[in-house]
Predicted model as a PDB file, atoms N, CA, C, CB and O in Angstrom, pLDDT in the B-factor column:
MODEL        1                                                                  
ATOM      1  N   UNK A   1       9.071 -11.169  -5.144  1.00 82.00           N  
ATOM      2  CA  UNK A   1       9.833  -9.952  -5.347  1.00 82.00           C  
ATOM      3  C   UNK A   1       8.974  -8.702  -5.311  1.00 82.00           C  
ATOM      4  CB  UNK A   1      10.557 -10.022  -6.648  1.00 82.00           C  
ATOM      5  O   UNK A   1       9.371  -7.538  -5.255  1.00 82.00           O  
ATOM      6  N   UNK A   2       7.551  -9.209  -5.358  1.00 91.00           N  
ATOM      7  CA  UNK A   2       6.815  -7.505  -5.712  1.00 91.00           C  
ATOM      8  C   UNK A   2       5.701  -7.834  -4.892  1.00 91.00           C  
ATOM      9  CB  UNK A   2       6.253  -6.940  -7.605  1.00 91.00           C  
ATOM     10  O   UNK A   2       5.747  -8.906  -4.290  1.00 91.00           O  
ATOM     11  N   UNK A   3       4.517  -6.958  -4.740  1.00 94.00           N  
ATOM     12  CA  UNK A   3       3.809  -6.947  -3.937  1.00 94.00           C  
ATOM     13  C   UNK A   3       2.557  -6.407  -5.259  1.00 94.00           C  
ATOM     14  CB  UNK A   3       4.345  -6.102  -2.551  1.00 94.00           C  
ATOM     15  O   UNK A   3       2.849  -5.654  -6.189  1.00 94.00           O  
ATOM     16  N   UNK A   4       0.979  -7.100  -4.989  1.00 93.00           N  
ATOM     17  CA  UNK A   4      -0.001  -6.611  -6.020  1.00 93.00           C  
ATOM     18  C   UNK A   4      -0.825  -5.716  -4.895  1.00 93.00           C  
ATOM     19  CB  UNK A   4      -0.972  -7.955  -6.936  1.00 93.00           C  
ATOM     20  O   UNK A   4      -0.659  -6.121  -3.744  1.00 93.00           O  
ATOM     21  N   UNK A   5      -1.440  -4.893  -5.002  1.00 92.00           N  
ATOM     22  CA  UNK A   5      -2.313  -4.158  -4.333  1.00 92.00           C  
ATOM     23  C   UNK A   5      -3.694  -3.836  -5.136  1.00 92.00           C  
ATOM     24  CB  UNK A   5      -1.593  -2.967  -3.945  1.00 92.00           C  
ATOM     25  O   UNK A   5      -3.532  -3.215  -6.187  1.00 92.00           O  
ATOM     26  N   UNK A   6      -4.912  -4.146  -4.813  1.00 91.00           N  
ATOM     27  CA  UNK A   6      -5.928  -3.583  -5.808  1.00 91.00           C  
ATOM     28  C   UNK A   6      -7.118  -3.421  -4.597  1.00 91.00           C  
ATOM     29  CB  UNK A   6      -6.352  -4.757  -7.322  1.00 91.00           C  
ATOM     30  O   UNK A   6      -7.889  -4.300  -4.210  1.00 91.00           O  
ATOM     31  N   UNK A   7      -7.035  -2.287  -4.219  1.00 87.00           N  
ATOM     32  CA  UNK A   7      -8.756  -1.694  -3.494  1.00 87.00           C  
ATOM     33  C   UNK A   7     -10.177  -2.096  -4.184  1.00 87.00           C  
ATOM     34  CB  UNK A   7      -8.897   0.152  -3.605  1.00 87.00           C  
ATOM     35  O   UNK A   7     -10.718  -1.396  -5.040  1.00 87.00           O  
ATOM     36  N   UNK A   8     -10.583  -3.047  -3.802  1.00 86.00           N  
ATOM     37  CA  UNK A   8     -12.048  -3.321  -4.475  1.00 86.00           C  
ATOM     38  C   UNK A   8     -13.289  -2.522  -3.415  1.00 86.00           C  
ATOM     39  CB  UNK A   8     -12.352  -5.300  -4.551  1.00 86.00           C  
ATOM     40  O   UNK A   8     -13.146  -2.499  -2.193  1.00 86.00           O  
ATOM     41  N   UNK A   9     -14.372  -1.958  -4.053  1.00 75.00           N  
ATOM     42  CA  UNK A   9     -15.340  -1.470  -3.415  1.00 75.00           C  
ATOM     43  C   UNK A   9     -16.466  -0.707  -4.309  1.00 75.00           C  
ATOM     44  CB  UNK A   9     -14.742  -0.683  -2.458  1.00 75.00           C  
ATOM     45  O   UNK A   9     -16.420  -0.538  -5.528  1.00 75.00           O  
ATOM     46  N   UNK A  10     -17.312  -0.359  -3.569  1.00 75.00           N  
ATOM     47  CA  UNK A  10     -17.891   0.812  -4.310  1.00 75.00           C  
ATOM     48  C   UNK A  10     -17.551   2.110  -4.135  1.00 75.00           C  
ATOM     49  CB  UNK A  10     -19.084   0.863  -4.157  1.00 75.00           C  
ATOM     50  O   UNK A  10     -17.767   2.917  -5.039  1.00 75.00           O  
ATOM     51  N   UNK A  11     -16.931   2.517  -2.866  1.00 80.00           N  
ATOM     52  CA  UNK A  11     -16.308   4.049  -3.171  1.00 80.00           C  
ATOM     53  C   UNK A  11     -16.137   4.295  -4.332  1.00 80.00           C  
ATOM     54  CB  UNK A  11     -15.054   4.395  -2.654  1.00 80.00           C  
ATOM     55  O   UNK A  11     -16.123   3.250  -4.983  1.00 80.00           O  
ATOM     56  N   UNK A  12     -15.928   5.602  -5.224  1.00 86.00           N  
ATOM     57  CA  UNK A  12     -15.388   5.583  -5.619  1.00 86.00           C  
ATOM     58  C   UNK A  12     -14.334   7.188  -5.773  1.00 86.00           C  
ATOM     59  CB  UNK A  12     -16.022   4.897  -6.276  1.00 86.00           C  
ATOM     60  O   UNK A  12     -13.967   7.879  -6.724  1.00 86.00           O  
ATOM     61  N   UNK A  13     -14.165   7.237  -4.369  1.00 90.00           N  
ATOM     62  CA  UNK A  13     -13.067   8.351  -4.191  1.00 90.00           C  
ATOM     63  C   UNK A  13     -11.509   7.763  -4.332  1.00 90.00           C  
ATOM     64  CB  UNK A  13     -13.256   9.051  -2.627  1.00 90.00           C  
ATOM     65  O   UNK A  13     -11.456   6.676  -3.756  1.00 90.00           O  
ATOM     66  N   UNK A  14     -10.782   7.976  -4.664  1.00 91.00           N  
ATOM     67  CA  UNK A  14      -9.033   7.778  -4.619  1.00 91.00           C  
ATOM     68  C   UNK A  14      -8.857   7.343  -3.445  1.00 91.00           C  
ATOM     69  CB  UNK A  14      -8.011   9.092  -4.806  1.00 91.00           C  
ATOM     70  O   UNK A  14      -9.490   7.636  -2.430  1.00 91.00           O  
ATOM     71  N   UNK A  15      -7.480   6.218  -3.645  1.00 93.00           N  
ATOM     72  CA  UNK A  15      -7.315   5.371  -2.628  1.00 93.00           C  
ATOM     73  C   UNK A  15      -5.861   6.143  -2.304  1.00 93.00           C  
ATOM     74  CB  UNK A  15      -7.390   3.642  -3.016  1.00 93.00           C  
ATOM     75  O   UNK A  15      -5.306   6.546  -3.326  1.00 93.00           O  
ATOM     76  N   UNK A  16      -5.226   6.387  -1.176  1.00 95.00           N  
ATOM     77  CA  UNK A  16      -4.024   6.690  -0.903  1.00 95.00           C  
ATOM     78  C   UNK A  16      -3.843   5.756  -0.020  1.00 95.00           C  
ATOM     79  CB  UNK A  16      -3.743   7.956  -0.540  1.00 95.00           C  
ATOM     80  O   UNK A  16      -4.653   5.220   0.737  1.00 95.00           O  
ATOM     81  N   UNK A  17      -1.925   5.479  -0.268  1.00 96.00           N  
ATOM     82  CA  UNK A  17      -1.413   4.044   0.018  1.00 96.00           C  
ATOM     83  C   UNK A  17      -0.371   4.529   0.093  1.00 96.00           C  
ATOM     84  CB  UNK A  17      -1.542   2.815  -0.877  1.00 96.00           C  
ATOM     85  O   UNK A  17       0.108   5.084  -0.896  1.00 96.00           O  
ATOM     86  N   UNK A  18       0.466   4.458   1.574  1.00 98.00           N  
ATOM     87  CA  UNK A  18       1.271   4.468   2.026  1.00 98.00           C  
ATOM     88  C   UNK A  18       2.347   3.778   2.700  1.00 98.00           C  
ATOM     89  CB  UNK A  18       0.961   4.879   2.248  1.00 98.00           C  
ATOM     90  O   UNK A  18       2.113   3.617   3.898  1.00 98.00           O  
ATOM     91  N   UNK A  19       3.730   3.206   2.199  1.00 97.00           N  
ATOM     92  CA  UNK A  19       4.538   2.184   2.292  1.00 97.00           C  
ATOM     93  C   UNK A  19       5.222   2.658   3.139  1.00 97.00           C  
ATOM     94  CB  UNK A  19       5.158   1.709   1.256  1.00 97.00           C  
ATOM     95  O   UNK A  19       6.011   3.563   2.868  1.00 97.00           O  
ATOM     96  N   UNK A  20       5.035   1.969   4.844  1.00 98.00           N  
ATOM     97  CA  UNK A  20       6.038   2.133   5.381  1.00 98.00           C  
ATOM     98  C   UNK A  20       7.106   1.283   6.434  1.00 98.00           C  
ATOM     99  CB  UNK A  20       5.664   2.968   5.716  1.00 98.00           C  
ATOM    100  O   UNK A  20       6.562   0.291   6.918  1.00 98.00           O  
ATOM    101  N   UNK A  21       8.526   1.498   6.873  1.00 97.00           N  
ATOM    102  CA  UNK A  21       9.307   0.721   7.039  1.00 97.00           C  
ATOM    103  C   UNK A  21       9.240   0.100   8.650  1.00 97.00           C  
ATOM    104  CB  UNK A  21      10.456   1.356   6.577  1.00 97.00           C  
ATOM    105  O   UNK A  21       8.299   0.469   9.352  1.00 97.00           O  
ATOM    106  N   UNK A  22       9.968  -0.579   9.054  1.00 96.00           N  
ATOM    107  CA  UNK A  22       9.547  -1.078  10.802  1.00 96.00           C  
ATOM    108  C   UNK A  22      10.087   0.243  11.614  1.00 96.00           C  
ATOM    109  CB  UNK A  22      10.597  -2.824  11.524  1.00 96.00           C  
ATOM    110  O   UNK A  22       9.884   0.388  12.820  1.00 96.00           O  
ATOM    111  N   UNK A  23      10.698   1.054  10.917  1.00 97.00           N  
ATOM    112  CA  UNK A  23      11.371   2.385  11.914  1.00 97.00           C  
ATOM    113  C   UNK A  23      10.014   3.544  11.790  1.00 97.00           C  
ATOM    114  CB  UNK A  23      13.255   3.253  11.040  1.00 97.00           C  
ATOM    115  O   UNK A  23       9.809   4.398  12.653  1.00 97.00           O  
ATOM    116  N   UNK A  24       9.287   3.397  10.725  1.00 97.00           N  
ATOM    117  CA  UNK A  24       8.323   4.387  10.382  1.00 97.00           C  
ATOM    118  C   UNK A  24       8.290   5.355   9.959  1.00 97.00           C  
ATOM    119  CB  UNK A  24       7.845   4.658  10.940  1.00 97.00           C  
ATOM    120  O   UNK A  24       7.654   6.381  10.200  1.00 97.00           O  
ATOM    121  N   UNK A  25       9.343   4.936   8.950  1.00 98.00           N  
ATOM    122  CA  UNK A  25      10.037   5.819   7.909  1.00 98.00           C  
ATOM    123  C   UNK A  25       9.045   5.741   6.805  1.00 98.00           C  
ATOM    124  CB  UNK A  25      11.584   5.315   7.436  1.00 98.00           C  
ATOM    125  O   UNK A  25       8.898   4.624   6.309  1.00 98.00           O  
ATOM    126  N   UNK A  26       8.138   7.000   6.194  1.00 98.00           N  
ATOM    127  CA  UNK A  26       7.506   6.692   4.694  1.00 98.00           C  
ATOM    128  C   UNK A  26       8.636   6.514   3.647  1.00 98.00           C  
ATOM    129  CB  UNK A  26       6.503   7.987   4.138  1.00 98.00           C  
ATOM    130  O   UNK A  26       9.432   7.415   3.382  1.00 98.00           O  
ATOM    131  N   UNK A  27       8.660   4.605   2.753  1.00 97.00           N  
ATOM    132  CA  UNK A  27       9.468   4.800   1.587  1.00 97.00           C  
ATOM    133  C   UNK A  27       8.253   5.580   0.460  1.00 97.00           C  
ATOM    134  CB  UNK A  27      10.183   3.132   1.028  1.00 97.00           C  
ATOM    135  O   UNK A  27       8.850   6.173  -0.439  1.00 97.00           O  
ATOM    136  N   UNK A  28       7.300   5.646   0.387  1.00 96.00           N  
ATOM    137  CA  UNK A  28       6.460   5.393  -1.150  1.00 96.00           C  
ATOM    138  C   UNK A  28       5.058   6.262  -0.567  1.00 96.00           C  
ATOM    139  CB  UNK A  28       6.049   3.238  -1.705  1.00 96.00           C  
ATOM    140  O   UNK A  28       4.595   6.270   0.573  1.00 96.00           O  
ATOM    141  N   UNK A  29       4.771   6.695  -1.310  1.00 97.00           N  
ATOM    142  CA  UNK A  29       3.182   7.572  -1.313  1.00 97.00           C  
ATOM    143  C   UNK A  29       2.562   7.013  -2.568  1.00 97.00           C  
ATOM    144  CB  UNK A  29       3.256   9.535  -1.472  1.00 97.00           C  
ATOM    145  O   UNK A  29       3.192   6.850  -3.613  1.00 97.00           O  
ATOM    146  N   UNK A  30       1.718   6.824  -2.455  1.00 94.00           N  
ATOM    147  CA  UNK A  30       1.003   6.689  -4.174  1.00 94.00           C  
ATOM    148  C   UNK A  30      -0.590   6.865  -3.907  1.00 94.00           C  
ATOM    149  CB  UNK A  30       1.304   4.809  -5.096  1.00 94.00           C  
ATOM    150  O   UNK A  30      -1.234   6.543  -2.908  1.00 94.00           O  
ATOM    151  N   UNK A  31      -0.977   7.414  -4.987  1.00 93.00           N  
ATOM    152  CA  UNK A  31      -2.347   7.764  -5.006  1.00 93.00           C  
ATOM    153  C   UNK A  31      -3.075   6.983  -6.318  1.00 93.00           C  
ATOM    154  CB  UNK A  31      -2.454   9.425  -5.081  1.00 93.00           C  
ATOM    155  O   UNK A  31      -2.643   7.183  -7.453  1.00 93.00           O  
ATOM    156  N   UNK A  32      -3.980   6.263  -6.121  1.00 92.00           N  
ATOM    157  CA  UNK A  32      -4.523   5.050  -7.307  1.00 92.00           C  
ATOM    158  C   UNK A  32      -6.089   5.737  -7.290  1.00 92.00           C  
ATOM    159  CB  UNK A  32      -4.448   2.903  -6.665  1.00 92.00           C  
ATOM    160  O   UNK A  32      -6.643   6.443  -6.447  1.00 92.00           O  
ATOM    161  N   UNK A  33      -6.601   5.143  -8.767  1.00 92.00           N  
ATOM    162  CA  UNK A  33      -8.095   4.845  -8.203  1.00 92.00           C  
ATOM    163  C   UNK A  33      -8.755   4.163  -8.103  1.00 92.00           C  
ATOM    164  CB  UNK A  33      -8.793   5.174  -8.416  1.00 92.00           C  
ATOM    165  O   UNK A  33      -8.632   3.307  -8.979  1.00 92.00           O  
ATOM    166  N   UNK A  34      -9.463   4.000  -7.500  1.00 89.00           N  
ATOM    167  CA  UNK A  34     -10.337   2.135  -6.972  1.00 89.00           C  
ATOM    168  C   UNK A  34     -10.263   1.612  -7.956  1.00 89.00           C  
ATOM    169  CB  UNK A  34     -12.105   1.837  -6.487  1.00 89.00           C  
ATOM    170  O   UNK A  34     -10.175   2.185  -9.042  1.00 89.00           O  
ATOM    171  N   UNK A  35     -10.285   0.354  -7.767  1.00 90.00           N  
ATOM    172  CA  UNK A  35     -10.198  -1.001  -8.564  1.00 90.00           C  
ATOM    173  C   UNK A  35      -8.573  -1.301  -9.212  1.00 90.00           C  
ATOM    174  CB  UNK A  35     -11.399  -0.887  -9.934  1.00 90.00           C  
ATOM    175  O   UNK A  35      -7.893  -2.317  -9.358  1.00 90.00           O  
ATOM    176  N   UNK A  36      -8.429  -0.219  -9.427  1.00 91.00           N  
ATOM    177  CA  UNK A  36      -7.181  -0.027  -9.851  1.00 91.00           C  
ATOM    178  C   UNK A  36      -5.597  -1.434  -9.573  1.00 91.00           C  
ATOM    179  CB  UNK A  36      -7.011   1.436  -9.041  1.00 91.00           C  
ATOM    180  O   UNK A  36      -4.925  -1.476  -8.542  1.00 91.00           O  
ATOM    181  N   UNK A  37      -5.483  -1.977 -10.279  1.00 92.00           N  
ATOM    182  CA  UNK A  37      -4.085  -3.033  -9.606  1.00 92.00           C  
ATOM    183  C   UNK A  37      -2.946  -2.088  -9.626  1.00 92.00           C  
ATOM    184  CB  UNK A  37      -3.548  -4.606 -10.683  1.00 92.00           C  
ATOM    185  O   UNK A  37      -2.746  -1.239 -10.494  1.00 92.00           O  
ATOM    186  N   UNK A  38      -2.143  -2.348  -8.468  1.00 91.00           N  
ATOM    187  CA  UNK A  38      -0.716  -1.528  -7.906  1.00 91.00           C  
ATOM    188  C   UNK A  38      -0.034  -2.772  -7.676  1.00 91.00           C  
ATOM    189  CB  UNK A  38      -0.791  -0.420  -6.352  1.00 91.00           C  
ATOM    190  O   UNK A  38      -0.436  -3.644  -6.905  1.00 91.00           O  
ATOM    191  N   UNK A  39       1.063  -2.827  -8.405  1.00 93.00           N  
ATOM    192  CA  UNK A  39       2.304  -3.750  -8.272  1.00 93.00           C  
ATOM    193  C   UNK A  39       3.738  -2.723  -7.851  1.00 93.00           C  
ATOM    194  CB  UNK A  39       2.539  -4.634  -9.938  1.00 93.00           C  
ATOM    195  O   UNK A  39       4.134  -1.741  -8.478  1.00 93.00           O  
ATOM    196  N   UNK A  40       4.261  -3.253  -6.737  1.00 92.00           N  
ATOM    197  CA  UNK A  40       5.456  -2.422  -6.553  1.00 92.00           C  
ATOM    198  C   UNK A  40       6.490  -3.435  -5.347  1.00 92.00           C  
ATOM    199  CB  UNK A  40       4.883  -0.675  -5.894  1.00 92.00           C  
ATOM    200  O   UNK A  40       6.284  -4.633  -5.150  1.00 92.00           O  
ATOM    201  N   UNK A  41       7.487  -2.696  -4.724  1.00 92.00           N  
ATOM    202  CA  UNK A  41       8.231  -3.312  -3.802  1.00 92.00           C  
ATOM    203  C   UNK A  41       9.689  -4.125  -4.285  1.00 92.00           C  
ATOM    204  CB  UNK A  41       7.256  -4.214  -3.187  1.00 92.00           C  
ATOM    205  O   UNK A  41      10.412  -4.778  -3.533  1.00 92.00           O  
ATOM    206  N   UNK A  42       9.893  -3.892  -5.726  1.00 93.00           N  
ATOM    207  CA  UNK A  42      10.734  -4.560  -6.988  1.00 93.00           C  
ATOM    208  C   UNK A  42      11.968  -4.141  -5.861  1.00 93.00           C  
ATOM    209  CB  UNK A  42      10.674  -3.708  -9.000  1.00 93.00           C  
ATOM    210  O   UNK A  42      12.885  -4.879  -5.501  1.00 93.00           O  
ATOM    211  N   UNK A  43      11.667  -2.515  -5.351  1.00 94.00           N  
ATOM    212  CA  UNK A  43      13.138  -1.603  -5.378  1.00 94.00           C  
ATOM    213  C   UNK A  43      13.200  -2.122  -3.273  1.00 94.00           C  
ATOM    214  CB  UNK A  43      12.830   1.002  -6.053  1.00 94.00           C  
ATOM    215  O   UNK A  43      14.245  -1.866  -2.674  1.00 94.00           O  
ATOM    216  N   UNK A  44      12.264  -2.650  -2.657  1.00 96.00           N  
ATOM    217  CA  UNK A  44      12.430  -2.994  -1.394  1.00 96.00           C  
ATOM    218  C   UNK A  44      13.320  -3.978  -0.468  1.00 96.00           C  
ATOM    219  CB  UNK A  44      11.506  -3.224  -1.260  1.00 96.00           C  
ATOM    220  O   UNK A  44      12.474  -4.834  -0.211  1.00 96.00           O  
ATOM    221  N   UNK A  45      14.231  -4.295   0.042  1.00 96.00           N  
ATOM    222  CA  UNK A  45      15.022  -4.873   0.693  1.00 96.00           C  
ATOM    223  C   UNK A  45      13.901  -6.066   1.071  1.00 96.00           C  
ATOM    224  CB  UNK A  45      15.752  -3.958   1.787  1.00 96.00           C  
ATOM    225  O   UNK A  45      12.689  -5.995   0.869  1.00 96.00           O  
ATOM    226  N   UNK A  46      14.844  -7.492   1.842  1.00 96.00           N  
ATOM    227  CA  UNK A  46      13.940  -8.323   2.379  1.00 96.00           C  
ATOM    228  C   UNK A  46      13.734  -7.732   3.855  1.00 96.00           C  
ATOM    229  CB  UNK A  46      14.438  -9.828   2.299  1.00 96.00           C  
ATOM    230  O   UNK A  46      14.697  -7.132   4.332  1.00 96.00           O  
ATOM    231  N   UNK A  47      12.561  -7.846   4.625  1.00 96.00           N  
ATOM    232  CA  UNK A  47      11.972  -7.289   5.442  1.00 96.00           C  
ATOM    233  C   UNK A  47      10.855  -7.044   5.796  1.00 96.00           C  
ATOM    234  CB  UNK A  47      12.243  -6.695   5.436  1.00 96.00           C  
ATOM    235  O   UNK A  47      10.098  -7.173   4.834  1.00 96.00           O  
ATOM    236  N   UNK A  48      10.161  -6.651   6.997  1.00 97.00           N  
ATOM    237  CA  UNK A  48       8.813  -6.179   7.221  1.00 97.00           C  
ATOM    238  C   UNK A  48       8.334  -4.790   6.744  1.00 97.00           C  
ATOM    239  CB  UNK A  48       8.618  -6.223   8.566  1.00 97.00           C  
ATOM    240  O   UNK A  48       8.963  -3.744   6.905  1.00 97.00           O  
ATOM    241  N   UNK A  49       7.063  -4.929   6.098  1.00 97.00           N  
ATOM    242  CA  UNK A  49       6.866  -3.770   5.923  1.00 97.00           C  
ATOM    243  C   UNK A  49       5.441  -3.325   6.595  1.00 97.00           C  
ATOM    244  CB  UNK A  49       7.026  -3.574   4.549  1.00 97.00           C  
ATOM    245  O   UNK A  49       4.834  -4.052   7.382  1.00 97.00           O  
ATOM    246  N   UNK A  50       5.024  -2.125   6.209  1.00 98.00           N  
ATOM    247  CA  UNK A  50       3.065  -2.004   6.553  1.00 98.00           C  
ATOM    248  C   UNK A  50       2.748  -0.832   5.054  1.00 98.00           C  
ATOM    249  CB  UNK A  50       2.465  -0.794   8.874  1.00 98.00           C  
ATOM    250  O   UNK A  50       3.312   0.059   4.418  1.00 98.00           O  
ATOM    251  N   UNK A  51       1.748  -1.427   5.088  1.00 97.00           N  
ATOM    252  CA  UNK A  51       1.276  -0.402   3.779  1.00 97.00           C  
ATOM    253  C   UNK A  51      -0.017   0.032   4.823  1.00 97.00           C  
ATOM    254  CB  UNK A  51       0.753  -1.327   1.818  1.00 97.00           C  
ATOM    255  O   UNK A  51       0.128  -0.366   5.979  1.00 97.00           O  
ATOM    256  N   UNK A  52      -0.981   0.631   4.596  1.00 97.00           N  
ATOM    257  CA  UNK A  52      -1.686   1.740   5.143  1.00 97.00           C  
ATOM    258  C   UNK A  52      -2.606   2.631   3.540  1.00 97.00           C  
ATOM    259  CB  UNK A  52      -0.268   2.839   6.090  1.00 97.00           C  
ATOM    260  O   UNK A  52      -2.274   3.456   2.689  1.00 97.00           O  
ATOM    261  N   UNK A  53      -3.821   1.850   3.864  1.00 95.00           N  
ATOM    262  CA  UNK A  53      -4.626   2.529   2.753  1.00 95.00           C  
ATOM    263  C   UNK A  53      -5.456   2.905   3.372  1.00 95.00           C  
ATOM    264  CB  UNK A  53      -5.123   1.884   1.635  1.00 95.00           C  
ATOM    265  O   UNK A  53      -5.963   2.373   4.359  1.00 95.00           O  
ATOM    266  N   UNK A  54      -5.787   4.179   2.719  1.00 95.00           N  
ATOM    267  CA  UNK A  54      -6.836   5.249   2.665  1.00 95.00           C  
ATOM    268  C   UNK A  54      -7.808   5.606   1.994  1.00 95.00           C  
ATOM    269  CB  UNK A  54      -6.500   6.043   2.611  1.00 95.00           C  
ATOM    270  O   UNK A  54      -7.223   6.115   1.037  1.00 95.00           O  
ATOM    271  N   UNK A  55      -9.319   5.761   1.703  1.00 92.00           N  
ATOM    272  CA  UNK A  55     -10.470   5.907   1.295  1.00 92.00           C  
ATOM    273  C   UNK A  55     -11.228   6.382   1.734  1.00 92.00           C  
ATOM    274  CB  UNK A  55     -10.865   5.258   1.080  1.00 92.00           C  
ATOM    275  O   UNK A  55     -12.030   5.742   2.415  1.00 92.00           O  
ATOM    276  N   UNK A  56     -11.359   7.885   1.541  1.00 89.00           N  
ATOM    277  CA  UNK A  56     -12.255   8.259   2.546  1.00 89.00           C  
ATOM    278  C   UNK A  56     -11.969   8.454   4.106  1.00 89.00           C  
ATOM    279  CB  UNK A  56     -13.145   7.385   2.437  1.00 89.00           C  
ATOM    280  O   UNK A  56     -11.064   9.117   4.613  1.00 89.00           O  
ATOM    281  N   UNK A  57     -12.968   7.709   4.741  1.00 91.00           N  
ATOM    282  CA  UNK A  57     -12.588   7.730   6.162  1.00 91.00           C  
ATOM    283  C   UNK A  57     -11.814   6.426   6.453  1.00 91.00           C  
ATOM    284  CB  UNK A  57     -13.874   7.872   7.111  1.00 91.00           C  
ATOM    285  O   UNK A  57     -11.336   6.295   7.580  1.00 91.00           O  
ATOM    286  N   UNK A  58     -11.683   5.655   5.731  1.00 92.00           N  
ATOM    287  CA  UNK A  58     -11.816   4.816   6.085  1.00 92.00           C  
ATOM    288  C   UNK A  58     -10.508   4.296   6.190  1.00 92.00           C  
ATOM    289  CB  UNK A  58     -12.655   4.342   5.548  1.00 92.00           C  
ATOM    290  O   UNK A  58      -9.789   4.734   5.292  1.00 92.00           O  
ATOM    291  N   UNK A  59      -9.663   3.141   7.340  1.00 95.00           N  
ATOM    292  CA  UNK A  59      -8.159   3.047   7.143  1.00 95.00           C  
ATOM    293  C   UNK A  59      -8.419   1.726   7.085  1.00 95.00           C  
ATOM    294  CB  UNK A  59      -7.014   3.628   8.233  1.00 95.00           C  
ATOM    295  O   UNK A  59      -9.491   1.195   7.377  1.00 95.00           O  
ATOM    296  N   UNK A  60      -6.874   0.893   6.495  1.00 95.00           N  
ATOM    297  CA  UNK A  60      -6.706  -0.280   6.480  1.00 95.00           C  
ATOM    298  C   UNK A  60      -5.460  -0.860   6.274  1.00 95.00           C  
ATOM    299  CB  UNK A  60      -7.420  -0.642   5.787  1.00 95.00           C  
ATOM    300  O   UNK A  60      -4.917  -1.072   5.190  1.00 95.00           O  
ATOM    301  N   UNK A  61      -4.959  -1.151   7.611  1.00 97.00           N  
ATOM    302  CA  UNK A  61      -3.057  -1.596   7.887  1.00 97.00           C  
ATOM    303  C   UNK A  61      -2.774  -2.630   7.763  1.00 97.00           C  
ATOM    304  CB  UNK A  61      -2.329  -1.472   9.183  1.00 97.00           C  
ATOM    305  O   UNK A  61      -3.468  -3.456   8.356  1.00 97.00           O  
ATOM    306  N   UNK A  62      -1.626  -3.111   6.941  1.00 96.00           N  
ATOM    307  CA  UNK A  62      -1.721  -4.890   6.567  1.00 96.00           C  
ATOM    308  C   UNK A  62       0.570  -4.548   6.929  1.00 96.00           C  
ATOM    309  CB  UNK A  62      -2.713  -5.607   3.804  1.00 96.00           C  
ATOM    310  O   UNK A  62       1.426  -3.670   6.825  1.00 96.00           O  
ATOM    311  N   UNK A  63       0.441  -5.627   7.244  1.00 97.00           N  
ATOM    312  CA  UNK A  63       1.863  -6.454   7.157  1.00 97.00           C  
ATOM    313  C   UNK A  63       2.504  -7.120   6.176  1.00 97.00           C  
ATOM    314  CB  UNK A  63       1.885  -7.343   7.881  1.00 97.00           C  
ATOM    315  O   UNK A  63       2.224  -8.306   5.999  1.00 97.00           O  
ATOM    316  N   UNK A  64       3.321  -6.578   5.497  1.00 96.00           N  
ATOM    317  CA  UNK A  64       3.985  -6.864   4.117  1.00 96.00           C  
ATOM    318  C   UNK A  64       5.334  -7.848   4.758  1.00 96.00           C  
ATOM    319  CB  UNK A  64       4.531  -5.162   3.143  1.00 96.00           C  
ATOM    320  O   UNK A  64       6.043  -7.409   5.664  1.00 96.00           O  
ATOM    321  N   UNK A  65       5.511  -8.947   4.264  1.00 95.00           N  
ATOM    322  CA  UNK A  65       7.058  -9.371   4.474  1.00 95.00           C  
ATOM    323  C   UNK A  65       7.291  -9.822   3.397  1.00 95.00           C  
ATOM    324  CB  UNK A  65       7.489 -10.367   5.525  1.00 95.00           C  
ATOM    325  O   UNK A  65       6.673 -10.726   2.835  1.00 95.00           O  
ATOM    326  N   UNK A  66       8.424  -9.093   2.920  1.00 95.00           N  
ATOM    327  CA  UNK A  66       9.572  -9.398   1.977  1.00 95.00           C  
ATOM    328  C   UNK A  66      10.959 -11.133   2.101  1.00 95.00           C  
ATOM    329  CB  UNK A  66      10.450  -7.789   2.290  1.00 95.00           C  
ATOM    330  O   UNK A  66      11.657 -11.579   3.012  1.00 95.00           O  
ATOM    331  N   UNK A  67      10.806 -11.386   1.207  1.00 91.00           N  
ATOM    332  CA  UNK A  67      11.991 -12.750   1.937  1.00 91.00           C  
ATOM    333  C   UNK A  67      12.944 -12.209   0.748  1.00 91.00           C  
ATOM    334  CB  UNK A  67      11.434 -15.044   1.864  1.00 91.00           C  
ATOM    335  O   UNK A  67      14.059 -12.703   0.578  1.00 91.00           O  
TER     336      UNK A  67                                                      
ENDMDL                                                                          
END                                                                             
């Protein structure tokens, strides 16, 4: 039902994490700080999703599916 998210590293600038839908619609913005655990997706339909984190320069796109 939910999804855990936790950025591990040594950065330690703010991670921005962005939830978005297969149309590429942003549902969710959230701004964490490293290490930090993020649980969310309670309020998300079943479906594909992509989250999209940010650090710096640095990007990282993953494939969420909901059942």
């Amino acid at each position: 039902n939910n999804f855990n998210i936790q950025v591990l590293g040594s950065d330690y600038q703010n991670v921005h994490i962005r939830i978005i839908d297969v149309q590429g619609k942003i549902l969710k913005l959230l701004d964490v700080k490293p290490n930090q655990q993020l649980n969310f997706g309670s309020e998300f339909k079943p479906g594909v999703y992509f989250v999209e984190i940010r650090q710096g320069n640095k990007i990282k796109t993953s494939r969420l599916l909901k059942y």
